[in-house]
KEMAR-873475 format. One record per atom (N, C-alpha, C): x, y negated, z negated. Coordinates in steps of 0.1 Angstrom, whole numbers, padded with zeros to 4 digits, always signed. Last residue first. Layout:
XYZ ...
% end
This chain:
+0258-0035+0730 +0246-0029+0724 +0249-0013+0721 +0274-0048+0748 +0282-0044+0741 +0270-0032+0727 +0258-0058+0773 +0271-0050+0769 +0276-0042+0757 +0236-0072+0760 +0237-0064+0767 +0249-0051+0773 +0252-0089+0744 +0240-0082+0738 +0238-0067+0749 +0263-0105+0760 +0271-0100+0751 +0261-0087+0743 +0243-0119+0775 +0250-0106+0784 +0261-0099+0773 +0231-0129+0755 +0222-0123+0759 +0228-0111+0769 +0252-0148+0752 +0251-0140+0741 +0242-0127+0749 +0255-0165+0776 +0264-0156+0777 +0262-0148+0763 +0230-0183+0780 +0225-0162+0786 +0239-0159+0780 +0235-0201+0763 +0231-0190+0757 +0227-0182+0763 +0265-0218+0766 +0251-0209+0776 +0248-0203+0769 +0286-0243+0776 +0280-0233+0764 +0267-0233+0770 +0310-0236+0802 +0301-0239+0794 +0295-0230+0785 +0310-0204+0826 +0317-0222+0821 +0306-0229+0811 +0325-0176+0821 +0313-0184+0821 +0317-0195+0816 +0327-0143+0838 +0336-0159+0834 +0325-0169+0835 +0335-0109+0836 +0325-0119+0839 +0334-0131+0831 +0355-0089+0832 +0340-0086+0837 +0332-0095+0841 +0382-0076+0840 +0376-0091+0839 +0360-0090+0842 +0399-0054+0826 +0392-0062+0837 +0384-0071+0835 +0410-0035+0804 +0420-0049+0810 +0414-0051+0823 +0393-0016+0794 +0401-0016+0806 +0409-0026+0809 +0374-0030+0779 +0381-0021+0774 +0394-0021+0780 +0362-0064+0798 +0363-0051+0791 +0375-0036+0788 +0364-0099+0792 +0373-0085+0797 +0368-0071+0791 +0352-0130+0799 +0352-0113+0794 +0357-0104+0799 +0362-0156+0791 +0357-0150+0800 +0360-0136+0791 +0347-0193+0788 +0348-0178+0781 +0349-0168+0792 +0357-0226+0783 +0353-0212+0795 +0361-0202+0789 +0337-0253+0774 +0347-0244+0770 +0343-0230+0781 +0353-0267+0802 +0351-0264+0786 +0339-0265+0777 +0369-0268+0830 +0355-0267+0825 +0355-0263+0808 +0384-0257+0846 +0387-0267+0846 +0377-0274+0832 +0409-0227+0850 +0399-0232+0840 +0400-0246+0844 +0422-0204+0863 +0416-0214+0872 +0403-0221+0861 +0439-0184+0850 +0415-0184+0848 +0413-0190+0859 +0459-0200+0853 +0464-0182+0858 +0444-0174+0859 +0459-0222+0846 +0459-0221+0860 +0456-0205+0867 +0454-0208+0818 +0449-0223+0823 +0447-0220+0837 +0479-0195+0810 +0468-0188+0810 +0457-0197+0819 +0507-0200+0814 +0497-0212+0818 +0485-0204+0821 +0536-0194+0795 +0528-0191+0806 +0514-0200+0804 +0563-0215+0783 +0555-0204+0783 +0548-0200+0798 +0558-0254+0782 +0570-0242+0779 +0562-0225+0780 +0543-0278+0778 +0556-0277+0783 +0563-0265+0787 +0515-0265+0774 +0525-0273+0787 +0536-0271+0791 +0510-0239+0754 +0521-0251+0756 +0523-0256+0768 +0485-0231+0742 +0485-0231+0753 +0497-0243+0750 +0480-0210+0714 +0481-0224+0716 +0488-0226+0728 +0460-0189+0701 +0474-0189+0706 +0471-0206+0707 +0441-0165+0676 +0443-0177+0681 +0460-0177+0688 +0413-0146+0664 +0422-0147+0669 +0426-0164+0677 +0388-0153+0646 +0392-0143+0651 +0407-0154+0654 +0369-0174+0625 +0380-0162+0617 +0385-0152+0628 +0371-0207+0618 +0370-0195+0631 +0379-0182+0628 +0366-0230+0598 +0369-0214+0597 +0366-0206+0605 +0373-0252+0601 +0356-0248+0609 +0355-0233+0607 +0391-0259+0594 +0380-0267+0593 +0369-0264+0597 +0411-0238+0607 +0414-0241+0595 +0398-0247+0590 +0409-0251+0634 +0407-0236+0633 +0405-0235+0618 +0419-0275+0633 +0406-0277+0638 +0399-0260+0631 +0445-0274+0622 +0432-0281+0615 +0423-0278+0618 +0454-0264+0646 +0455-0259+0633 +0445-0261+0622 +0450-0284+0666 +0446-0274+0662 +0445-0266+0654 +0467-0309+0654 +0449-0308+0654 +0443-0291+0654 +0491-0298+0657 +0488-0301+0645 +0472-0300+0644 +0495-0294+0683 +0496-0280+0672 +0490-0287+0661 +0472-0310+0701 +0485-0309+0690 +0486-0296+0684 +0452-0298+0730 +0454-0305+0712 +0473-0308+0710 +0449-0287+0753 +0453-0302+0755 +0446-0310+0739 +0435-0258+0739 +0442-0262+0754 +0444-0278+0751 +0437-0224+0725 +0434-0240+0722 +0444-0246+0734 +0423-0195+0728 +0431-0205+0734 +0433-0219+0739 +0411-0171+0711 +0406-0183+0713 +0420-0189+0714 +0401-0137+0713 +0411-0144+0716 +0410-0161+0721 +0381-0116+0702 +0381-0131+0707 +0394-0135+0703 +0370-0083+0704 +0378-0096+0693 +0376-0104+0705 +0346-0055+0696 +0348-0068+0698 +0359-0076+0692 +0337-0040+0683 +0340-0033+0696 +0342-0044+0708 +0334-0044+0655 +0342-0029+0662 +0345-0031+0671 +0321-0067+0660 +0336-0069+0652 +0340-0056+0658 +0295-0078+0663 +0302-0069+0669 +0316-0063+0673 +0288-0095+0643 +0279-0086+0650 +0284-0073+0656 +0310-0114+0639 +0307-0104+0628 +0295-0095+0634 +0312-0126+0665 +0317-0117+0660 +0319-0109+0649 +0279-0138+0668 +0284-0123+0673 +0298-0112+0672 +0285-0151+0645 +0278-0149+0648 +0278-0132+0655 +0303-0167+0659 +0311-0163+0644 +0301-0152+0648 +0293-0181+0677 +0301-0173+0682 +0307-0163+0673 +0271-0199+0668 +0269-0183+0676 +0280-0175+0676 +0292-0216+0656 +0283-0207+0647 +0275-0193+0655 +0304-0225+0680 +0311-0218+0672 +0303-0211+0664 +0292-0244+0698 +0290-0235+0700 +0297-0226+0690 +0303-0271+0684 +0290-0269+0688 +0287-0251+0688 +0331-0270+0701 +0324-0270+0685 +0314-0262+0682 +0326-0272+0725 +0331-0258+0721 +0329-0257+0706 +0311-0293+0727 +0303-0284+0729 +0311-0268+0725 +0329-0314+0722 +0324-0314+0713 +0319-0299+0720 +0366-0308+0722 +0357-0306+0729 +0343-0302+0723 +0387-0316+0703 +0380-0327+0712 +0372-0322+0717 +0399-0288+0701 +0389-0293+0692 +0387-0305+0694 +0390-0267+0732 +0398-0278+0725 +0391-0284+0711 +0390-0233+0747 +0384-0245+0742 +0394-0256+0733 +0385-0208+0764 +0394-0215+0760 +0387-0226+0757 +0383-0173+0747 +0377-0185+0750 +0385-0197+0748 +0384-0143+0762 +0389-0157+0760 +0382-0169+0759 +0373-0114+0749 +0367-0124+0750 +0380-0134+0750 +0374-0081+0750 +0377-0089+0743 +0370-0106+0758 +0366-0050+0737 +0360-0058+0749 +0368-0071+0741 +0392-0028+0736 +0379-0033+0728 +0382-0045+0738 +0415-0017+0748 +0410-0008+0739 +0399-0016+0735 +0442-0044+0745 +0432-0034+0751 +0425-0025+0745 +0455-0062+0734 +0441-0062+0731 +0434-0052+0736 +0477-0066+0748 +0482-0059+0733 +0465-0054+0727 +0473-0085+0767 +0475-0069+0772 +0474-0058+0756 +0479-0107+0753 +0463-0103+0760 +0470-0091+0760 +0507-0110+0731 +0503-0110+0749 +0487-0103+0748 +0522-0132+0714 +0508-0125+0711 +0503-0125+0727 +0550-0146+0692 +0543-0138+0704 +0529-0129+0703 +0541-0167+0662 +0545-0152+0668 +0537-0146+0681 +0526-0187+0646 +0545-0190+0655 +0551-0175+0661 +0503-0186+0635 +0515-0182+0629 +0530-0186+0636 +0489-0185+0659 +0488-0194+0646 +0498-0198+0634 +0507-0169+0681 +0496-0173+0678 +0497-0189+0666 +0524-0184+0717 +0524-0178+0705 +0507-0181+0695 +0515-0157+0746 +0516-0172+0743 +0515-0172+0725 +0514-0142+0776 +0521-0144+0761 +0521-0159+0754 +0495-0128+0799 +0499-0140+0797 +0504-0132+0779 +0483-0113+0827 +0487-0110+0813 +0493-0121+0808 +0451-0114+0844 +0464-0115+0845 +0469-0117+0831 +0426-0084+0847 +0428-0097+0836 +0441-0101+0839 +0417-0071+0875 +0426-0066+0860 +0428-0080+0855 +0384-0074+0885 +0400-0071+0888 +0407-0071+0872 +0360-0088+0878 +0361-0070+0888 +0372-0067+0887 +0365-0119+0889 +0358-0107+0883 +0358-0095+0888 +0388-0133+0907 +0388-0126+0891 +0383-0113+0890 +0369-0147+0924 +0382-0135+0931 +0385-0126+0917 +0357-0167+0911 +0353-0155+0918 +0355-0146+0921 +0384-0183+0902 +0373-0171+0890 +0367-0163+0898 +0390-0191+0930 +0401-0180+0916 +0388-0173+0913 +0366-0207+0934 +0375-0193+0941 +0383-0187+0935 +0370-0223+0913 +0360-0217+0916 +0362-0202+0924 +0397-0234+0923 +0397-0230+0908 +0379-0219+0910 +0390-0251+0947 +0401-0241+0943 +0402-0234+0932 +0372-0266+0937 +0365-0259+0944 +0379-0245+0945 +0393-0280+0918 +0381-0276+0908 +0373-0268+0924 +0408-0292+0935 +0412-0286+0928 +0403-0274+0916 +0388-0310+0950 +0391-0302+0954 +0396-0290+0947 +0384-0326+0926 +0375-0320+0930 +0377-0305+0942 +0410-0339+0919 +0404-0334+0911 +0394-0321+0919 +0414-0353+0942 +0422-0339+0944 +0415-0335+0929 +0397-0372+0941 +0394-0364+0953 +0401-0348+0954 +0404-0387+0917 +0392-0377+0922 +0392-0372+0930 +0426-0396+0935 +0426-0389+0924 +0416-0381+0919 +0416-0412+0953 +0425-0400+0956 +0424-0393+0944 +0401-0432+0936 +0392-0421+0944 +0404-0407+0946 +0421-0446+0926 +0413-0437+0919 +0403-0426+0925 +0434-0454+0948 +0444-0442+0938 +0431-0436+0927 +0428-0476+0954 +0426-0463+0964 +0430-0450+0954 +0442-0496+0940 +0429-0495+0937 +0426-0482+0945 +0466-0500+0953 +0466-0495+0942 +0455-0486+0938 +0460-0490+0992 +0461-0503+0978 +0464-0490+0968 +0461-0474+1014 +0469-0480+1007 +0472-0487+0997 +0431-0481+1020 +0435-0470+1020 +0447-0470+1011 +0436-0508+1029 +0427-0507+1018 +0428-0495+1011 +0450-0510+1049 +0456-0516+1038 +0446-0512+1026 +0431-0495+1068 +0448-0487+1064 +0453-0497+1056 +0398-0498+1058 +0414-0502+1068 +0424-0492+1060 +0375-0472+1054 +0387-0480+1051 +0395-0486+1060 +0365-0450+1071 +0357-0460+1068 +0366-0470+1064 +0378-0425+1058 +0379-0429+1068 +0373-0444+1072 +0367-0428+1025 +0377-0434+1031 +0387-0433+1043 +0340-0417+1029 +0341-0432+1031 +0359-0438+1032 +0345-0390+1040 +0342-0400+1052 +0340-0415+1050 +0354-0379+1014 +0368-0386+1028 +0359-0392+1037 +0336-0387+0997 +0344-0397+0994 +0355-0396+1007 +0317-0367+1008 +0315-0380+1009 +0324-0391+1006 +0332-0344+0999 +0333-0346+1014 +0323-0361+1020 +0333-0346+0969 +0346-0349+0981 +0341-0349+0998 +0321-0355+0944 +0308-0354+0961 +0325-0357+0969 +0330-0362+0921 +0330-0348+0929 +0326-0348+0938 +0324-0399+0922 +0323-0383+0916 +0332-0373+0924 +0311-0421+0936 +0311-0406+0939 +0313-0394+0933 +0331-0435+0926 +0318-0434+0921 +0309-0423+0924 +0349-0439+0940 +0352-0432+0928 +0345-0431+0921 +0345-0458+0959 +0341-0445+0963 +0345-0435+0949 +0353-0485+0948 +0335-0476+0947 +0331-0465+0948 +0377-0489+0951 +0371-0483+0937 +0357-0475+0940 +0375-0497+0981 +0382-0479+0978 +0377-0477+0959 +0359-0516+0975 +0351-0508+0985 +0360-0492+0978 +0377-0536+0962 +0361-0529+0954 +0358-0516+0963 +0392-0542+0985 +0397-0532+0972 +0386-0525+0966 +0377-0542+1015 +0377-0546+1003 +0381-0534+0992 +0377-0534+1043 +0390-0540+1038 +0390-0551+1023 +0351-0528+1045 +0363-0520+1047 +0374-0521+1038 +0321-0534+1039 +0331-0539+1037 +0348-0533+1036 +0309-0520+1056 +0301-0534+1055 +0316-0542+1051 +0312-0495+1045 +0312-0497+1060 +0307-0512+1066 +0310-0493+1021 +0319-0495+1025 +0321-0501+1038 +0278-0498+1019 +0283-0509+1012 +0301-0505+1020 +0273-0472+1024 +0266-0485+1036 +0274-0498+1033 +0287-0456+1006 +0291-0456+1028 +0285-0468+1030 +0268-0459+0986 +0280-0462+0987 +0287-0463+0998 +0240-0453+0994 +0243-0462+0993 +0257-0470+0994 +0248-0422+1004 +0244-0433+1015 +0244-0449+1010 +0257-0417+0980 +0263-0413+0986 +0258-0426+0997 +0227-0418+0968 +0240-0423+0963 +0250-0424+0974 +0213-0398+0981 +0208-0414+0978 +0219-0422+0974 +0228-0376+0977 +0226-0382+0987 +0224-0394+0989 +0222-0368+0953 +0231-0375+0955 +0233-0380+0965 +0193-0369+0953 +0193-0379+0946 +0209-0382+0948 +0192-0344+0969 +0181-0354+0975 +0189-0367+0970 +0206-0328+0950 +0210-0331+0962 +0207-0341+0969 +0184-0323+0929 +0202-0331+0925 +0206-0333+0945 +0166-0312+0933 +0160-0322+0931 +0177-0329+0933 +0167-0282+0933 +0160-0287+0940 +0156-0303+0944 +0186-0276+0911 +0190-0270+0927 +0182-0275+0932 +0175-0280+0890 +0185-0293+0892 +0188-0284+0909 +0156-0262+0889 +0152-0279+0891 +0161-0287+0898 +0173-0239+0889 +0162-0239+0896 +0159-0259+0900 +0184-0246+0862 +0194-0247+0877 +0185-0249+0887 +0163-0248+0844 +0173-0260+0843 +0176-0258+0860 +0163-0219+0847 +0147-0228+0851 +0155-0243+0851 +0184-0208+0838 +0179-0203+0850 +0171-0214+0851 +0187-0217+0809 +0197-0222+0821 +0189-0221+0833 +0154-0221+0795 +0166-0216+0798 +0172-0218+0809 +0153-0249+0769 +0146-0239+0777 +0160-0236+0789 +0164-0256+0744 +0161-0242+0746 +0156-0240+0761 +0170-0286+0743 +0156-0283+0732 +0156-0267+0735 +0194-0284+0758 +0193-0287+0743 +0180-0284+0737 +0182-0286+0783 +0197-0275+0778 +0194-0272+0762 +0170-0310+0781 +0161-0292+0784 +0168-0285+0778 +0189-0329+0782 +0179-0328+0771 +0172-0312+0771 +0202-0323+0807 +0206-0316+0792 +0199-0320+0781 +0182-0331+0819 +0183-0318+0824 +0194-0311+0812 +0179-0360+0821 +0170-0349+0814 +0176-0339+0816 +0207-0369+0825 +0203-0366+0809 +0191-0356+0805 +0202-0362+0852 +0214-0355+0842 +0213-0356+0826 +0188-0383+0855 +0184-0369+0862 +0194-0362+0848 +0198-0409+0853 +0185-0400+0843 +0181-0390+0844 +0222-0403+0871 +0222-0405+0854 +0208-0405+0847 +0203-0405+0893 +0211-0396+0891 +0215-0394+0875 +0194-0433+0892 +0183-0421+0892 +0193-0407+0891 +0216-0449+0885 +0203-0446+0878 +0197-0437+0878 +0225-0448+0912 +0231-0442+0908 +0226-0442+0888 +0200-0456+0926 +0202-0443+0936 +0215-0440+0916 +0202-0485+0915 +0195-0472+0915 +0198-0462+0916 +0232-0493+0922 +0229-0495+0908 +0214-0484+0908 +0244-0498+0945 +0249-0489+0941 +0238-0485+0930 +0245-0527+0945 +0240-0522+0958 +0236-0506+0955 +0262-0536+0921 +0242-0538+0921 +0240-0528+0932 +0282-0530+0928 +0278-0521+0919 +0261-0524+0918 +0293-0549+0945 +0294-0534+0951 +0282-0527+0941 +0294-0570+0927 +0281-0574+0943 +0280-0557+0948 +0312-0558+0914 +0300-0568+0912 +0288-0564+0915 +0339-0559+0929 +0335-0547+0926 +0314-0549+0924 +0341-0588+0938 +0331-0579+0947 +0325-0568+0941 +0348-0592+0913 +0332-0601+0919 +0327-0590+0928 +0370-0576+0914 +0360-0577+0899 +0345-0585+0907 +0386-0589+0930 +0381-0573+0932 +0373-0573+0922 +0390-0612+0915 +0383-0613+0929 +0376-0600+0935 +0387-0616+0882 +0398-0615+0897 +0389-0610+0906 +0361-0622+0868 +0373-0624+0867 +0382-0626+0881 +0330-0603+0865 +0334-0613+0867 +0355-0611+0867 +0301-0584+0855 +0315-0584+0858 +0324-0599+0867 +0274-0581+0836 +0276-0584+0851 +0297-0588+0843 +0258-0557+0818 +0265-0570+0814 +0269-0571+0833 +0243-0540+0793 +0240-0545+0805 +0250-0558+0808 +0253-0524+0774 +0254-0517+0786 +0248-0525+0798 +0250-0548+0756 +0254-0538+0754 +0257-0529+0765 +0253-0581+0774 +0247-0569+0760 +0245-0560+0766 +0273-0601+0790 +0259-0596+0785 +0260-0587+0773 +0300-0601+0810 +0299-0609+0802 +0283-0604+0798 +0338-0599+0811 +0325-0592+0812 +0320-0603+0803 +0368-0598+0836 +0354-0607+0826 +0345-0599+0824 +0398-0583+0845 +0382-0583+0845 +0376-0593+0836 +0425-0591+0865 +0418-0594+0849 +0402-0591+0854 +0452-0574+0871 +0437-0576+0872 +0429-0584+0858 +0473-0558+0872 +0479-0571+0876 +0465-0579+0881 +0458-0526+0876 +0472-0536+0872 +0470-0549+0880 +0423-0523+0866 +0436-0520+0876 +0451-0527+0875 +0400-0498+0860 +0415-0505+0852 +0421-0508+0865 +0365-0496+0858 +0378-0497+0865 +0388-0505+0861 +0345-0495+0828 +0349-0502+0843 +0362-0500+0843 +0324-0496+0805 +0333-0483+0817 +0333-0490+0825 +0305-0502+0773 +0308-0503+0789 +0320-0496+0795 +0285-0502+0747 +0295-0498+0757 +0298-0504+0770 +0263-0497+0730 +0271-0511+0727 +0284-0509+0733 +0249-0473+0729 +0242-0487+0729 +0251-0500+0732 +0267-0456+0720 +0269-0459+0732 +0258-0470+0739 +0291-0463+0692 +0281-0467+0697 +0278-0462+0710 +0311-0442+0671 +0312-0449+0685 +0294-0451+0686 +0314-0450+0635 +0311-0440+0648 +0310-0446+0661 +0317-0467+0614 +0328-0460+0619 +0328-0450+0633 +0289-0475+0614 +0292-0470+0602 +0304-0464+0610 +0296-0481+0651 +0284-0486+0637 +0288-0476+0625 +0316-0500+0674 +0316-0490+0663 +0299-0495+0653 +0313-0505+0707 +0314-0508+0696 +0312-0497+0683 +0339-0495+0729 +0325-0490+0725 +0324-0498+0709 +0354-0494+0764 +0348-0503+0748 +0340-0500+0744 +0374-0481+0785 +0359-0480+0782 +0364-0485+0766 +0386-0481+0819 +0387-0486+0807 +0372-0489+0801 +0405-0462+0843 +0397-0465+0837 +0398-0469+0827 +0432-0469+0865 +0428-0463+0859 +0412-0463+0854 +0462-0475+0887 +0447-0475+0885 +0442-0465+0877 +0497-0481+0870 +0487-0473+0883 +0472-0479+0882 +0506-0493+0851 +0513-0493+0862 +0507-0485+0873 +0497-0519+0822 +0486-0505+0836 +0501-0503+0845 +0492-0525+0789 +0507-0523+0800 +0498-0514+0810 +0468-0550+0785 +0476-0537+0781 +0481-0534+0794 +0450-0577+0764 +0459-0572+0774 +0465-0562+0774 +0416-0589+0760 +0429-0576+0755 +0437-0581+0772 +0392-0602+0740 +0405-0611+0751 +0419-0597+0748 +0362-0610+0732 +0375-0599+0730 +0384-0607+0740 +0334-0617+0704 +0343-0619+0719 +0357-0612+0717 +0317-0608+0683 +0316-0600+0701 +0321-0609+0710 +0338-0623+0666 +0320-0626+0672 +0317-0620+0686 +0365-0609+0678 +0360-0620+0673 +0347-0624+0676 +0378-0577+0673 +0369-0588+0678 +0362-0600+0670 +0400-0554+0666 +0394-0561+0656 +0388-0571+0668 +0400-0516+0675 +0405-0531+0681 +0396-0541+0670 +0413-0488+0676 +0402-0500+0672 +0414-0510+0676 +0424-0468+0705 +0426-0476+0695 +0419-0482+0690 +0442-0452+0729 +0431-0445+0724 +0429-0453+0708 +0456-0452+0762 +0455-0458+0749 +0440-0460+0739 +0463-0433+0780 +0470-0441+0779 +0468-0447+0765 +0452-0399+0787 +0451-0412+0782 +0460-0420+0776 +0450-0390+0822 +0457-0395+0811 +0455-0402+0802 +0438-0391+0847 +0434-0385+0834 +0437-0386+0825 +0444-0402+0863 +0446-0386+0867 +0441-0381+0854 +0443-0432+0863 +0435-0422+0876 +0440-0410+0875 +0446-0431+0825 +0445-0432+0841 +0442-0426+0849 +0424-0448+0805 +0430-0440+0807 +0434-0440+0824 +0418-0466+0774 +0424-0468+0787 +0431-0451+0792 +0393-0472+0748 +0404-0467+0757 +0408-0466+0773 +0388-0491+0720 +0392-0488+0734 +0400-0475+0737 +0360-0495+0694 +0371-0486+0703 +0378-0489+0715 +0357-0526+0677 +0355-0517+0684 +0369-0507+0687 +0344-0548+0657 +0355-0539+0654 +0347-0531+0667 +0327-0566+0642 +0338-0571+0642 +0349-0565+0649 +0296-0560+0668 +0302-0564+0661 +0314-0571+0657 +0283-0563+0698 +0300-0550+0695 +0298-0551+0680 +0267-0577+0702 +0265-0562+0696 +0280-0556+0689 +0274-0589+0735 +0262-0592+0724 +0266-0577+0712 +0303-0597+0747 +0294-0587+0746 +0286-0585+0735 +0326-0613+0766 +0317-0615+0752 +0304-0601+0757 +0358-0619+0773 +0349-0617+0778 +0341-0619+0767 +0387-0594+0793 +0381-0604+0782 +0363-0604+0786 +0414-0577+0798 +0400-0578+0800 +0392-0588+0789 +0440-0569+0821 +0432-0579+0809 +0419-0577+0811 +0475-0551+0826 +0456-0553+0828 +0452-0559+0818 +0504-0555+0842 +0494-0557+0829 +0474-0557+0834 +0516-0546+0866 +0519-0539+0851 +0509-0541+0844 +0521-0580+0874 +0521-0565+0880 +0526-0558+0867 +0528-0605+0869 +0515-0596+0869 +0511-0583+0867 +0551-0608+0875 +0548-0608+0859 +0535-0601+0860 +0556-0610+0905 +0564-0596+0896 +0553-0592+0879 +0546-0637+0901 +0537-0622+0910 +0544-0610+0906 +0569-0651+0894 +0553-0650+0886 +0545-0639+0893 +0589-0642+0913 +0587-0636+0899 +0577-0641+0889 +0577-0654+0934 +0579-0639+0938 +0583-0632+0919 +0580-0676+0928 +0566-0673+0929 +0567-0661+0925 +0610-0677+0921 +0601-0683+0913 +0589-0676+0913 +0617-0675+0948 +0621-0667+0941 +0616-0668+0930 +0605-0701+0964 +0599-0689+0968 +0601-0673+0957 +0625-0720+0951 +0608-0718+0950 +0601-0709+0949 +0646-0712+0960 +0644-0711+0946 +0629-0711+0943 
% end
């Protein structure tokens, strides 16, 4: 009876993630959200706090992420944030101000800890690299001279990372922290399988392993998707139906005859925003010999509607169903937002551009002049 007892206080665990704690700044009121190791978001809510102290619990059945942002006039702070690993049947502690706080609680929380100081430059110097290099993006100067730097300088600095995270695994195998860490990694896949060769086979196995796997097929999936678009350009556009604005079939193929443009983008997605006044821009520029077919991806029918409606995007629209239709998405190999690609006259694929770029006006100019 004893042992049946234990075995269902250790059942009760399992499922819930906590996080408590105090953080200088939040104020009365923050954001959370919880999402999981594939991406999912689980739970997207204000939360009311007491004197920047918090005490949450929420339903986890896998590993995930969880990020707190305090609010100022209703807007997310990122002065007053933090991002740490979700795991079920875990309690994290946090405890400092605003982005600087040390981690505490359940035991994979101390190490994760002691994991994340070892980690803490090398992965500094990478996150100041990346902000300058879109501060450049942003004041104008151009992609070419941005790639140039970041092709000369980004490798050295993930590297630095990379070797810190291996040294810390290979120290500690058979620590849960060790398989979160490698999720730290990012995209860097062929550094994340040599640290989780590096793992015991229980570590490999844990819950907490699920976030790197999950990154790891992310990344792969996204070198898979690379090769699509490459293989694309030059070839006949694949034909997809999907309905528009209205609730009525609307196939790509129906567009032929004038250069057209997919752009897939989300109204969550601040840079596809962002980018819309160039885009009105050129298509009142080049309305004859030009439409845009704009394919809203992981909204609501409802948001998007709104979104097109609120920002008056006056070309063309479909709405990309998961559930049901064709999957223009897998058919681009789109992982990246917002990705425009160009078809000319012909139903071929001239070119595919991830992100917002202003050489893609400069090759619109070019073409279509």
């Amino acid at each position: 009876m004893l042992m049946g007892m234990m075995m269902l206080g250790s059942m009760a665990q399992n499922g819930k993630f906590t996080v408590s704690g105090s953080l200088k700044g939040l104020g009365d009121s923050v954001k959370v959200f919880l999402i999981n190791a594939n991406g999912d978001m689980l739970v997207q809510e204000n939360r009311a706090i007491d004197g920047d102290k918090f005490d949450m619990t929420f339903d986890l059945d896998d590993s995930g992420f969880f990020y707190m942002f305090g609010l100022e006039n209703g807007q997310l702070s990122s002065d007053n944030a933090f991002a740490i690993p979700a795991l079920p049947g875990e309690h994290a502690v946090i405890d400092g101000e605003g982005d600087d706080f040390t981690l505490g609680g359940s035991q994979v929380y101390i190490d994760y800890q002691e994991a994340s100081n070892v980690i803490k430059a090398p992965q500094k110097a990478l996150r100041d690299f990346a902000n300058e290099c879109r501060d450049k993006f942003e004041s104008g100067v151009p992609e070419e001279d941005i790639n140039k730097v970041f092709e000369e300088k980004y490798p050295a600095l993930e590297q630095a990372l990379a070797d810190a995270v291996l040294g810390y695994v290979k120290a500690h195998p058979d620590q849960d922290a060790s398989a979160v860490l490698l999720s730290d990694l990012g995209s860097d896949a062929e550094h994340m399988k040599e640290g989780a060769a590096l793992l015991t086979e229980r570590a490999r196995g844990s819950v907490a392993a699920n976030l790197y796997k999950a990154m790891l097929a992310a990344a792969e999936k996204e070198k898979a998707s690379q090769s699509l678009q490459e293989g694309l350009e030059g070839n006949l556009a694949p034909d997809f139906t999907l309905n528009d604005i209205n609730g009525k079939p609307l196939a790509l193929s129906s567009l032929r005859g004038k250069w057209v443009i997919l752009d897939f983008w989300g109204s969550w997605c601040g840079w596809c925003i962002k980018g819309m006044p160039k885009m009105k821009e050129y298509y009142a520029k080049y309305q004859d010999k030009l439409e845009i077919l704009g394919v809203d991806c992981n909204d609501t029918v409802e948001k998007w509607k709104a979104a097109v409606a609120k920002h008056e995007i006056p070309w063309l629209h479909v709405y990309w169903d998961k559930e049901n239709g064709d999957n223009p998405v897998d058919m681009y190999g789109v992982r990246g937002f917002p990705t425009k690609v160009v078809i000319d006259p012909e139903g071929e694929i001239a070119k595919i551009i991830v992100g917002e770029d202003p050489a893609f006006y400069d090759y619109l100019d070019e073409v279509l002049k």
